[in-house]
N, C-alpha and C positions, 0 to 999 in steps of 0.2 A: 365279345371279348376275344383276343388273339393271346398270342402265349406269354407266359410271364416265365421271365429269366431270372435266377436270384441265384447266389453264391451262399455258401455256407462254410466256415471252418470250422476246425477244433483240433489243437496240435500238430500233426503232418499232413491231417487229411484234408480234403478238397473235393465238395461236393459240390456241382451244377447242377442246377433244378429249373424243370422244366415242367410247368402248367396250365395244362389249359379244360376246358369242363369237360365231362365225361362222366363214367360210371362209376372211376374210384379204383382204378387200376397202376400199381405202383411197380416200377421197373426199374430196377437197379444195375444199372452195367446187362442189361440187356438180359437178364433174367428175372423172374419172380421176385418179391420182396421177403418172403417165406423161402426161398431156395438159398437168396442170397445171405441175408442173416438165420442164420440156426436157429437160435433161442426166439421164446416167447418176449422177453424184458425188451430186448434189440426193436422186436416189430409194435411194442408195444409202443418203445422212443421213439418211432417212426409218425405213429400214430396219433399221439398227442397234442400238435396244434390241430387237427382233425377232430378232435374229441371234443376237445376245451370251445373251439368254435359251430359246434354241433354240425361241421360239414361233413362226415362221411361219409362218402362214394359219389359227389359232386362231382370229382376232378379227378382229370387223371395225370400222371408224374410221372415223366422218364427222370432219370437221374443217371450224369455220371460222374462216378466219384474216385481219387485214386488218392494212395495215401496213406501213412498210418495204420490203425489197426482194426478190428470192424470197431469196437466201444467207439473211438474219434470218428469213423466212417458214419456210424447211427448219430452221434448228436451233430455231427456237422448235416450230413440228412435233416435234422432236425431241425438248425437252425434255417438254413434254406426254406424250409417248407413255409416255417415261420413269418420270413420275412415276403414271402410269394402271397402267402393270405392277407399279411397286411396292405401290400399293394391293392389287392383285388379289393378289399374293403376295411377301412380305416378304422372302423368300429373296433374291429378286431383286438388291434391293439391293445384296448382297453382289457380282454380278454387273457391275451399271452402275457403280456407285460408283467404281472403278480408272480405267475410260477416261474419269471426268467429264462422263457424261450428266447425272448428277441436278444440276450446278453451272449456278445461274443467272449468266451471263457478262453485270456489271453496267457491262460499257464502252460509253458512251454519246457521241453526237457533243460535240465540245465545241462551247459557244456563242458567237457570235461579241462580243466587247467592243467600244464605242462609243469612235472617236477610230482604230480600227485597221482593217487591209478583210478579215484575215479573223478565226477565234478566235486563233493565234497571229502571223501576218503583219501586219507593219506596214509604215504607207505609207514610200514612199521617204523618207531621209532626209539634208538636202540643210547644209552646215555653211555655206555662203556663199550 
């Protein structure tokens, strides 16, 4: 097997994934996956089509991601990851599918409208 390319979003951010078999070493913009995301929950969202698929430390994962904020930077990691195991084997699917890995979550900022201060907030309104 050679390397498996897969895309991932989640609001601004934009994650590229990168897999191919290994020991289960995960690099994120060219650092740790533990340096890169702080928190325990982050690498835990990392971790999860790994878990759910009982492959951890199969495969190893360059990612680069840019974008948004880490929370969209992890599930878009996530989604990637997702769809990189479905490719490698189909069965999977059956697997991630239930907990809604494989759904691209298409909510997006709203944008702000002219004449108001913010997208739904309007300025004060004064009758006298």
């Amino acid at each position: 097997m050679s390397i498996v390319h897969k895309i991932g979003r989640r609001k601004t951010a934009v994650a590229r994934i990168y897999m191919k078999p290994g020991s289960g070493i995960i690099t994120i913009n060219k650092k740790d996956s533990k340096d890169y995301f702080g928190t325990d929950v982050l690498v835990y969202k990392l971790n999860q089509p790994f878990l759910l698929t009982e492959t951890v430390g199969q495969y190893d994962v360059t990612v680069n991601v840019f974008g948004g904020g880490i929370t969209g930077q992890a599930e878009a990691i996530r989604l990637g990851l997702s769809r990189a195991l479905c490719e490698i084997n189909e069965e999977f699917r059956l697997l991630l599918k239930p907990h809604g890995l494989l759904t691209r979550d298409a909510r997006m900022v709203e944008r702000k409208k002219p004449g108001q201060k913010k997208a739904r907030k309007r300025f004060q309104f004064s009758k006298r």
